[in-house]
C-alpha positions as CSV (number, residue, x, y, z in Angstrom):
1,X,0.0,0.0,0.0
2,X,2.8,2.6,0.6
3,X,4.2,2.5,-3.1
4,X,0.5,3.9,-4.1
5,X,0.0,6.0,-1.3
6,X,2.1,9.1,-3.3
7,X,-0.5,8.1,-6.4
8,X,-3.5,8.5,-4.2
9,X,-2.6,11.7,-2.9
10,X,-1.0,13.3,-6.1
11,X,-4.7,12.6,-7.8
12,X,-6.3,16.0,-6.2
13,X,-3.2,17.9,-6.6
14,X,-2.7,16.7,-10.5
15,X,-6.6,17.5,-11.1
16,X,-6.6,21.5,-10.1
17,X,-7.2,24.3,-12.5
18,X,-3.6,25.1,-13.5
19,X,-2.5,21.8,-13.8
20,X,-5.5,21.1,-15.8
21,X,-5.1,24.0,-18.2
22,X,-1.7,23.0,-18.5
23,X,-1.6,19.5,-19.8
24,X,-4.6,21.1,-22.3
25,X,-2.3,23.8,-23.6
26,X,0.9,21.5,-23.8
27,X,-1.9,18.8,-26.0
28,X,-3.1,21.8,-28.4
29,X,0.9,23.1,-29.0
30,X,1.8,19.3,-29.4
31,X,-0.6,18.6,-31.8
32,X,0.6,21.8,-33.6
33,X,3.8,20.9,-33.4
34,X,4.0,17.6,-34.1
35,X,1.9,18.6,-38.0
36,X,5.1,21.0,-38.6
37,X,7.7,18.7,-40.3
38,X,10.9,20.2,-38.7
39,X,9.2,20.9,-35.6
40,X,9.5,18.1,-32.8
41,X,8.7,17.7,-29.4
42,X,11.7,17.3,-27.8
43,X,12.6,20.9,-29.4
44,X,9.4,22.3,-27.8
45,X,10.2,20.9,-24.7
46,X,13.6,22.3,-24.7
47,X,12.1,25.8,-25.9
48,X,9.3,25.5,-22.6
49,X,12.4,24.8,-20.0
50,X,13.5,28.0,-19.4
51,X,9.9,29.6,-19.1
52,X,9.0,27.1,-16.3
53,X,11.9,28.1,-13.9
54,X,9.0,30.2,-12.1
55,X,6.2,27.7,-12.3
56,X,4.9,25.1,-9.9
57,X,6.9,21.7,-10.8
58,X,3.8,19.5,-11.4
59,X,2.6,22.3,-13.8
60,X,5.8,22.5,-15.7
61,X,5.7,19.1,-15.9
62,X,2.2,19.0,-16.9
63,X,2.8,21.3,-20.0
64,X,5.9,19.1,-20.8
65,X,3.5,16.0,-21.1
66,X,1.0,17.3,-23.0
67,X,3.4,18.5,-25.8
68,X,5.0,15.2,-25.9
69,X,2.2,13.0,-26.3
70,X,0.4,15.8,-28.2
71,X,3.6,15.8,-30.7
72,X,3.3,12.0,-30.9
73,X,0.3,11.9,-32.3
74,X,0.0,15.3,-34.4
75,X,3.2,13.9,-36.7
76,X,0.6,11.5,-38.1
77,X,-1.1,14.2,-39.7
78,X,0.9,15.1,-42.5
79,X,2.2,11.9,-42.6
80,X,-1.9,10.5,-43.6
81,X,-2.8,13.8,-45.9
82,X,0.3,14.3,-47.1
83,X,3.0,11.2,-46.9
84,X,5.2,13.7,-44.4
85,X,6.1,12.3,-41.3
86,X,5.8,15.5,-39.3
87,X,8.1,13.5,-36.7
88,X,10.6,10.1,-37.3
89,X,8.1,7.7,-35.4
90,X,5.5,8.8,-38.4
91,X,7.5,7.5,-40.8
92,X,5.5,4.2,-40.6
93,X,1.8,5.7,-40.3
94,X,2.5,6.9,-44.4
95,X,2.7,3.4,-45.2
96,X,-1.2,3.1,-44.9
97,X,-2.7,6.3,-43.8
98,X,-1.4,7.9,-47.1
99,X,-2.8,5.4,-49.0
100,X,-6.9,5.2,-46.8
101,X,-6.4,9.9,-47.6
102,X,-5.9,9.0,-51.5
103,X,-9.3,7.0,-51.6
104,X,-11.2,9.7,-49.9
105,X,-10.6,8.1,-46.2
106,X,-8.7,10.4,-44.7
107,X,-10.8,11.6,-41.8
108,X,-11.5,7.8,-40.8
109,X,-7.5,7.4,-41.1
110,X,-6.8,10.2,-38.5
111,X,-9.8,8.9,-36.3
112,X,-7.6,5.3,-35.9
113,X,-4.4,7.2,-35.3
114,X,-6.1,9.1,-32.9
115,X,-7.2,6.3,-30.8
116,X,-3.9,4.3,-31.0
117,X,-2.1,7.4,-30.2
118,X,-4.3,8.0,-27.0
119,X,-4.6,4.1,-26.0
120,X,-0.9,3.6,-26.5
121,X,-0.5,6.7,-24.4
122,X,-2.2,5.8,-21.5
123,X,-1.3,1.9,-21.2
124,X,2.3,3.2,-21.3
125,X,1.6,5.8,-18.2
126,X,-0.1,2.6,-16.6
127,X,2.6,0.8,-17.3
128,X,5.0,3.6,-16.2
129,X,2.8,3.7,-12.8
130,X,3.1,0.0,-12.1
131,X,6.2,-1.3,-13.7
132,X,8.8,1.4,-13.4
133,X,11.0,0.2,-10.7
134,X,10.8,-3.8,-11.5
135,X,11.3,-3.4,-14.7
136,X,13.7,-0.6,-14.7
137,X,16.1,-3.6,-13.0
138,X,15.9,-5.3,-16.8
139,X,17.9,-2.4,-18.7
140,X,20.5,-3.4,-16.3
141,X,20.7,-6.1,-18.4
142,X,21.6,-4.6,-21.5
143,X,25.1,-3.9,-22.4
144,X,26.6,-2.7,-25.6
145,X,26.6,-6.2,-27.2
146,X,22.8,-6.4,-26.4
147,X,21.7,-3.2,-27.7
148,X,24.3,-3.8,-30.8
149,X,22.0,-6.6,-31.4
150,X,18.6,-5.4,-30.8
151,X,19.5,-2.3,-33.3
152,X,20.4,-5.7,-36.2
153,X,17.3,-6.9,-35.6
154,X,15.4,-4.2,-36.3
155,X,16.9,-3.5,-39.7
156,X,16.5,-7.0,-40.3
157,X,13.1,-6.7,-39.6
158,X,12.2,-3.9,-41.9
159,X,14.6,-5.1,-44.5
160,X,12.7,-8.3,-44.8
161,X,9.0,-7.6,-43.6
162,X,8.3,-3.8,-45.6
163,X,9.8,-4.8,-48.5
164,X,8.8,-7.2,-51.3
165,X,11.8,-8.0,-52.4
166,X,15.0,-8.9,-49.7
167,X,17.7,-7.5,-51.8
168,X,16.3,-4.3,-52.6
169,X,15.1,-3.8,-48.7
170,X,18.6,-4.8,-47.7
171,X,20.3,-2.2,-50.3
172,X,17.8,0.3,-49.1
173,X,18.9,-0.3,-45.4
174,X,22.6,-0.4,-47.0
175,X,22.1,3.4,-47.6
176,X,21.1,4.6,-44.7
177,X,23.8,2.9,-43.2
178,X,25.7,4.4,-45.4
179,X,24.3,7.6,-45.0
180,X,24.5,7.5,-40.8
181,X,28.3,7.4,-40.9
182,X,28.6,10.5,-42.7
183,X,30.0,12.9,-40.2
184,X,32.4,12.4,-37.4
185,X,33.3,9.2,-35.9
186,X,31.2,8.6,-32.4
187,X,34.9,6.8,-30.7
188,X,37.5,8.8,-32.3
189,X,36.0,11.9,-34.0
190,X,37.8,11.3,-37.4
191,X,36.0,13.1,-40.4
192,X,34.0,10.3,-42.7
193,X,32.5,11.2,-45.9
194,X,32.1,14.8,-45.4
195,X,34.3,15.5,-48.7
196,X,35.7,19.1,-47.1
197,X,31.8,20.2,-46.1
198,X,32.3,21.4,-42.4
199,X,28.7,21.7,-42.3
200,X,28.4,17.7,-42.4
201,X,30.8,16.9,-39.6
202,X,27.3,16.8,-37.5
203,X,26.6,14.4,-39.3
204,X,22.9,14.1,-41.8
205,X,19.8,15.4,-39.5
206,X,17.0,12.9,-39.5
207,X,14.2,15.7,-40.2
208,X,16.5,16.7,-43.1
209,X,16.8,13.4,-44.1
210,X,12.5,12.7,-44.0
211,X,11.6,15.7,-45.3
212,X,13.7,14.9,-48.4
213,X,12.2,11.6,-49.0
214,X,9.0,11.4,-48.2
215,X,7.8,15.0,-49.5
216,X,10.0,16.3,-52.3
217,X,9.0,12.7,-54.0
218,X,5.2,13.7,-53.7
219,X,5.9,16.9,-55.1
220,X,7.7,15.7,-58.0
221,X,4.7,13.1,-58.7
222,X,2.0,15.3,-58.3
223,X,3.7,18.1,-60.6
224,X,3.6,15.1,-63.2
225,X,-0.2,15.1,-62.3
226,X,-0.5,18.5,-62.7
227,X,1.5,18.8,-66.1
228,X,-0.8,16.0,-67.7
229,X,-4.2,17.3,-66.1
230,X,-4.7,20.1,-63.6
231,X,-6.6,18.2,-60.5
232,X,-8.8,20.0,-58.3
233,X,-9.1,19.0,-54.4
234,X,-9.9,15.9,-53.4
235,X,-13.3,14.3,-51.9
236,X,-13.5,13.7,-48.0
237,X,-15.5,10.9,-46.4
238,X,-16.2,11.2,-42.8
239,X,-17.7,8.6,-40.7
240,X,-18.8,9.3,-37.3
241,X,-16.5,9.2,-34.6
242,X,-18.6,6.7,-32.7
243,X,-18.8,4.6,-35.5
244,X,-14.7,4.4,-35.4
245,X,-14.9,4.0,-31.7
246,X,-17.0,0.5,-32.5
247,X,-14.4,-0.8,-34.5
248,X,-11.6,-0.9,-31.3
249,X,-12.1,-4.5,-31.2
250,X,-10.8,-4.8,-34.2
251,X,-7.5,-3.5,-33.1
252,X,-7.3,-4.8,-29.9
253,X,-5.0,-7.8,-31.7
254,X,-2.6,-5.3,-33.3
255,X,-2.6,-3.1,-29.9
256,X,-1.3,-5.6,-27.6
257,X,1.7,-6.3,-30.1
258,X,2.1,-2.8,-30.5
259,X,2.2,-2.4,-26.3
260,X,4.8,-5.5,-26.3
261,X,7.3,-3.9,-28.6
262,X,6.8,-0.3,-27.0
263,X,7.7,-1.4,-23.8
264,X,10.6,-3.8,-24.1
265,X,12.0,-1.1,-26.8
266,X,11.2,1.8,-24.2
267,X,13.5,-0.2,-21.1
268,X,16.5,0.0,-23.4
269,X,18.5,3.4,-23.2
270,X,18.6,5.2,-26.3
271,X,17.4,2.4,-28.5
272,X,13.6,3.8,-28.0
273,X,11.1,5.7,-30.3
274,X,11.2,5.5,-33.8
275,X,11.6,1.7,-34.4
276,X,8.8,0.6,-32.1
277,X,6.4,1.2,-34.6
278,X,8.3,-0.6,-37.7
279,X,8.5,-3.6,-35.2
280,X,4.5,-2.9,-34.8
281,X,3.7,-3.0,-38.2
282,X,6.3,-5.3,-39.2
283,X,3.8,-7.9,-36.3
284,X,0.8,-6.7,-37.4
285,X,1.5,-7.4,-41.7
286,X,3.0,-10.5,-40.3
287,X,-0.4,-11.6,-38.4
288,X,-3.2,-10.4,-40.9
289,X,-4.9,-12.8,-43.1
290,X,-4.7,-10.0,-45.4
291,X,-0.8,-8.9,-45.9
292,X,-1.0,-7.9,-49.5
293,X,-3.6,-5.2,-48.2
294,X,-0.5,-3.7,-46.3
295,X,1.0,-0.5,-47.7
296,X,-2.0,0.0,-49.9
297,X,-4.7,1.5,-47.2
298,X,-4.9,-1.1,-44.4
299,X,-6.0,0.8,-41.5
300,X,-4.6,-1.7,-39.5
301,X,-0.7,-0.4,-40.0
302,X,-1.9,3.0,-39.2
303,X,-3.1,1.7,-35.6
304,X,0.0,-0.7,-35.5
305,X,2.2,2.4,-36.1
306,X,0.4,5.0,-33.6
307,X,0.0,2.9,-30.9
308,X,3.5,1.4,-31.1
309,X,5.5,5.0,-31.0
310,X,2.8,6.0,-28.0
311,X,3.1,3.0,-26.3
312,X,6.8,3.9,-25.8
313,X,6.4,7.4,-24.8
314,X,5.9,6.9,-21.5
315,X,7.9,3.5,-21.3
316,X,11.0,5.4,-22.6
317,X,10.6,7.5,-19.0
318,X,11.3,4.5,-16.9
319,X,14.6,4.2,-16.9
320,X,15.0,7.6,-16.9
321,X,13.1,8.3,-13.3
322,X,15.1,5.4,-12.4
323,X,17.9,5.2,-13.4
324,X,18.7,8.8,-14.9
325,X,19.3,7.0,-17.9
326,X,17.3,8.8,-20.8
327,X,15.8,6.6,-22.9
328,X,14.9,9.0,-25.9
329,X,15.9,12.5,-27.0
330,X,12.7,13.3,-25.4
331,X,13.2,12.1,-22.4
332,X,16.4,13.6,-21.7
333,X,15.0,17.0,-22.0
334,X,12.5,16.3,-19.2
335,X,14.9,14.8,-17.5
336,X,16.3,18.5,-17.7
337,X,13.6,19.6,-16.5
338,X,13.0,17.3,-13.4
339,X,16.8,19.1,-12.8
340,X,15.6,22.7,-13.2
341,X,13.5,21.9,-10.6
342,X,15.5,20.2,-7.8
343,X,14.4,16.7,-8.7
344,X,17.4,14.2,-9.4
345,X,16.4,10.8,-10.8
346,X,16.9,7.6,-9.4
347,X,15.6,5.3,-6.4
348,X,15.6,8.4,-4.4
349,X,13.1,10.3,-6.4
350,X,10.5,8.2,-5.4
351,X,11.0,8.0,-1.8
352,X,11.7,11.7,-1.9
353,X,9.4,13.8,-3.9
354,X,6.8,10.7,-4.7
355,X,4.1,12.8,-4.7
356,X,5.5,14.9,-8.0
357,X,6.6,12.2,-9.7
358,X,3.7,10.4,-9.5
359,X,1.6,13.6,-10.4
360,X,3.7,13.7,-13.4
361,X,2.8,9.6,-14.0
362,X,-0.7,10.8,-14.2
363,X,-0.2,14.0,-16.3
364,X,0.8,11.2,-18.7
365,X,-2.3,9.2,-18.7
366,X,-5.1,12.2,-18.2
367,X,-2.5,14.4,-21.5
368,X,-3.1,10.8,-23.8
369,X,-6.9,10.8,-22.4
370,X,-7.2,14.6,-23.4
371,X,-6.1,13.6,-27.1
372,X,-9.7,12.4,-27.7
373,X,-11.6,14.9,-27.2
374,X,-9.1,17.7,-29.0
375,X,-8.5,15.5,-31.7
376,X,-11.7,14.1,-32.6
377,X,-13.9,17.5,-32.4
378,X,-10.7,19.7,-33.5
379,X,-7.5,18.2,-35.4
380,X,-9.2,15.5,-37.4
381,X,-11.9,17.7,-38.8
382,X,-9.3,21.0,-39.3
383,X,-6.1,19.4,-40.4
384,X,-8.2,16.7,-42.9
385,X,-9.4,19.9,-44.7
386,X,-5.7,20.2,-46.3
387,X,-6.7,17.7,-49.1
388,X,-9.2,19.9,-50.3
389,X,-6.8,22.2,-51.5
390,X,-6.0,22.5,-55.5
391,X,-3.4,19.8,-56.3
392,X,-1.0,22.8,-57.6
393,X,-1.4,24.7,-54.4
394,X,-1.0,21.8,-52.2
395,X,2.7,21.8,-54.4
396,X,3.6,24.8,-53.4
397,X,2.5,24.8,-50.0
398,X,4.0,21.1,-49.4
399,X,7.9,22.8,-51.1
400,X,7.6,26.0,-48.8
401,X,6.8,24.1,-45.3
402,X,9.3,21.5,-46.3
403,X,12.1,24.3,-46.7
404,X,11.2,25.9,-43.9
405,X,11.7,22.4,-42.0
406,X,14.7,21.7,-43.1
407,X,15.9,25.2,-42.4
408,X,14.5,25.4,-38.9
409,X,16.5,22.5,-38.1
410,X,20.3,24.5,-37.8
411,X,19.5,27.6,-39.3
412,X,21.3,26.8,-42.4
413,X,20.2,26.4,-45.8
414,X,23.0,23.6,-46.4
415,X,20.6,21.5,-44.6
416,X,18.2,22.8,-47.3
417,X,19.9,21.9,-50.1
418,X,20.3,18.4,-48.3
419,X,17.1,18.0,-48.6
420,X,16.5,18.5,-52.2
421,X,19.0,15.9,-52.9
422,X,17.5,13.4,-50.6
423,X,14.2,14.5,-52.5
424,X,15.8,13.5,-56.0
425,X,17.3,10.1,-54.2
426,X,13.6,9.1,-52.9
427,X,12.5,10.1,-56.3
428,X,14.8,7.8,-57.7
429,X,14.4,4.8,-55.2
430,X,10.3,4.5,-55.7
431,X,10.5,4.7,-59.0
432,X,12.7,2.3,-58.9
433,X,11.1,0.3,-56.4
434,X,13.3,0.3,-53.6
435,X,11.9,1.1,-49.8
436,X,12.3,4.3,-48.3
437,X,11.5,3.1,-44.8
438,X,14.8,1.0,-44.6
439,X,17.1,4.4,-45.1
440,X,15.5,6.4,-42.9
441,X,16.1,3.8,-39.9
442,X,19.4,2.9,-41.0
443,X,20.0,6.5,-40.2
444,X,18.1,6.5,-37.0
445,X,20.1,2.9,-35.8
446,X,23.0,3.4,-38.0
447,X,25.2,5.2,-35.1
448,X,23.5,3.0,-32.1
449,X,24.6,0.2,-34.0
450,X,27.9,1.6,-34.5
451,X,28.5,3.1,-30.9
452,X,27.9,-0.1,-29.3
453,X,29.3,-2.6,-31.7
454,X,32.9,-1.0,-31.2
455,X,32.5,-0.4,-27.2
456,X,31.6,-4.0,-27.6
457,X,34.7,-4.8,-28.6
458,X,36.4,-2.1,-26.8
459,X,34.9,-4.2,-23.5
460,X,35.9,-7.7,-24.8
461,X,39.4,-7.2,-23.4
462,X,40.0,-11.4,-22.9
463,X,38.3,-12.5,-26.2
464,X,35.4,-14.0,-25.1
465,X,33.6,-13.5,-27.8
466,X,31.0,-11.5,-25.7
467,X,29.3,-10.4,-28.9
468,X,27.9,-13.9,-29.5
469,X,28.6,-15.9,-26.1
470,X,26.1,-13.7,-24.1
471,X,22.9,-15.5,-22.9
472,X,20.3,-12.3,-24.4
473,X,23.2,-11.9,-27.3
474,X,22.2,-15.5,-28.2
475,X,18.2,-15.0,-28.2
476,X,18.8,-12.6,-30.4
477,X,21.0,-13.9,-32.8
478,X,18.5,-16.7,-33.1
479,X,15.8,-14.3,-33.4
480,X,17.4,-12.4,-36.1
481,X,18.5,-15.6,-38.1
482,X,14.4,-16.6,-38.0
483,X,13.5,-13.0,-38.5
484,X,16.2,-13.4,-42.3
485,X,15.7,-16.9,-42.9
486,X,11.9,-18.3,-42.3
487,X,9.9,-15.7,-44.4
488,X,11.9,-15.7,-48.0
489,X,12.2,-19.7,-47.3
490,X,8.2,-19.4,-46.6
491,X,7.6,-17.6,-49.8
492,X,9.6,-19.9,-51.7
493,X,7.8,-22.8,-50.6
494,X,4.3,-21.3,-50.8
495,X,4.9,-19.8,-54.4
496,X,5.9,-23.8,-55.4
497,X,2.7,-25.1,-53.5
498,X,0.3,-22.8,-55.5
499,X,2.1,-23.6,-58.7
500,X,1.3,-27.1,-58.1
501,X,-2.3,-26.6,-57.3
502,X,-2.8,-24.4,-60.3
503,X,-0.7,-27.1,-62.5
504,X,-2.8,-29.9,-60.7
């Protein structure tokens, strides 16, 4: 009873008018901020610090969780109207919400990534409540070779499971790879690949990087359109939001996958966010009857991909109250600004300022709760109205927000240019039918990967082999040879079988 005693009493305190009015303010700027490609949460968070030095710290706090798991969810906007992830973890949600916006379902797509977002968000605040200190004890568990590992696997995964064909999913991942060691190197800080451009020795920004690919190829595509026949806006369908609300069953299968990978991903320090929801979607293609329908309008990837990045939103928190261990960009900000305000993080937080910090587990839940509400009376039925718009408009709109993203990012219009080149590779690659998913994640693992493959051997001072003789380093070898392995071997054999029935 004493390690929910703090809960009970933070309950009144969290639920009084300024702390109330903060979490909704901090929901409406998240949502705002997470539709700006260029413009992420952990940027608004970092903006907010220094204007809550003179606020209460549950308020502060209160604000922060609004605009993260406000963010979370608005970078699914552009990603459904307009194939721009308006944050990394988005990247996924374009796979099918693009697709459902195309054939006039756009408000029904941004009703499902609504709901995810909010479910995931508040099973991983429950989860956060319950779980943190048990589970925090598991990260412990995690070394270099471990997360070296875990980072394999989920290229793997998207190499083999988003793609149609292995070798052009594994080229694609090769690229970002490739691509992730521009810049200097994380051990020794040697130049790589920066051919005499001091402005790449910070290596390629992921926002520069997305922007490029998945909205200068739109662009291009739609100018085609335009060229051949002028377009006019497009139709919108909207079901009633109780009518989506019936179909939660439906997604209950694909949620609790989605709240597996969140988790687990979460626990591990700085190997959370965007890859939770390729792992999600990666399950739920993997479990439909339907596959093919993946990637052409399933709305069942745009809840796999939603709830999976909000699931770990919370989860990624755990080992930081814990453990001060951030477990995402994100959540090292906060953690800044548990610091600003005389709370250190660890074992002691809990026995010492309980009360806040499980006011601030509840902010959590109540800022994913408050999604529903905004979103479904306010961002679904605003933001959706974006597809009306003229297709040679929507162009010129889509090319000024996309410079200004890129340029927001450093201030520099290097980073601009970078993007119109990344444009003309995407360009390229789906026209030549080669993922885009794989490159961005190779440049969002690539230096994890990296980091922790040469600390690994940095740490194997006896040659034990540590990479490979390691109990969890075993599990997920074996994972990652079925994971490569089973599915082309599957496809092979199923391909043969229906050859002989049709033959037969």
């Amino acid at each position: 009873m004493d390690l929910f005693t703090p809960l009970l009493n933070a309950i009144p305190v969290v639920l009084t008018f300024p702390n109330l009015l903060a979490m909704v303010g901090g929901v409406l700027a998240g949502i705002i901020v997470g539709s700006l490609p260029g413009l992420t949460a952990t940027m608004s968070i970092a903006v907010l610090l220094p204007l809550t030095f003179a606020m209460d710290p549950l308020v502060a706090l209160g604000m922060m969780a609004g605009i993260y798991n406000g963010a979370m969810y608005g970078g699914a906007i552009p990603a459904i109207l307009l194939r721009i992830p308006g944050t990394p973890a988005a990247i996924v949600t374009t796979f099918d919400g693009y697709p459902l916006a195309q054939q006039g379902k756009a408000g029904y797509a941004l009703q499902v990534a609504l709901l995810s977002s909010a479910f995931g968000g508040m099973m991983s605040a429950l989860a956060m409540m319950v779980l943190a200190p048990p589970l925090s004890l598991v990260t412990l568990a995690f070394g270099p070779p471990e997360v070296f590992w875990v980072g394999i696997f989920g290229m793997a995964a998207v190499s083999v499971f988003l793609g149609d064909d292995l070798p052009k999913g594994t080229l694609a991942a090769l690229i970002g790879l490739f691509v992730g060691m521009i810049g200097l190197d994380p051990v020794m800080s040697t130049d790589r690949f920066i051919f005499g451009a001091l402005e790449l020795e910070s290596g390629i920004d992921i926002v520069v990087l997305m922007v490029g690919l998945y909205a200068i190829p739109p662009c291009i595509e739609m100018a085609e359109e335009t060229f051949r026949k002028v377009k006019t806006g497009q139709k919108l369908e909207f079901a009633p939001f109780l009518q989506t609300l019936r179909e939660i069953p439906r997604f209950l299968k694909v949620w609790s996958w989605a709240y597996f990978y969140g988790i687990f991903v979460g626990l591990l320090p700085g190997a959370s966010g965007s890859f939770v929801s390729f792992l999600a979607y990666e399950r739920a293609k993997k479990m439909s009857k339907d596959p093919e329908t993946f990637g052409k309008g399933n709305p069942e990837g745009v809840a796999a991909s939603e709830f999976g990045n909000n699931a770990d939103n919370a989860a990624a928190l755990i080992p930081t109250v814990t453990l001060g261990i951030p477990g995402s960009s994100v959540a090292a900000v906060i953690m800044g600004g548990l610091l600003v305000h005389g709370l250190q993080p660890g074992p002691d937080l809990f026995r010492n300022s309980g009360d806040i910090i499980y006011g601030f587990m509840i902010q959590m839940f109540l800022t994913s709760l408050i999604l529903i509400p905004l979103g479904g009376s306010f961002a679904t039925n605003l933001f959706a109205q974006v597809l009306r718009i003229p297709r040679p408009l929507l162009v010129g709109l889509i090319l000024c927000l996309s410079i200004v993203g890129a340029y927001c990012v450093q201030n520099s219009i290097f980073d601009v240019w970078l993007m119109f080149g990344f444009g003309l590779l995407g360009y390229v690659m789906s026209k030549t039918g080669l993922p885009l998913a794989p490159v961005a994640l190779g440049v969002i693992l690539g230096p994890l990967i990296e980091s922790n493959l040469r600390l690994s051997l940095l740490l194997d001072v006896r040659n034990e082999n540590i990479l490979f003789t390691r109990p969890i380093c075993m599990v997920l070898i074996s994972l990652l040879v079925v994971t490569t392995v089973f599915p082309p071997l599957w496809k092979r054999f199923s391909s043969r079988r229906k050859k002989q029935q049709n033959t037969d």
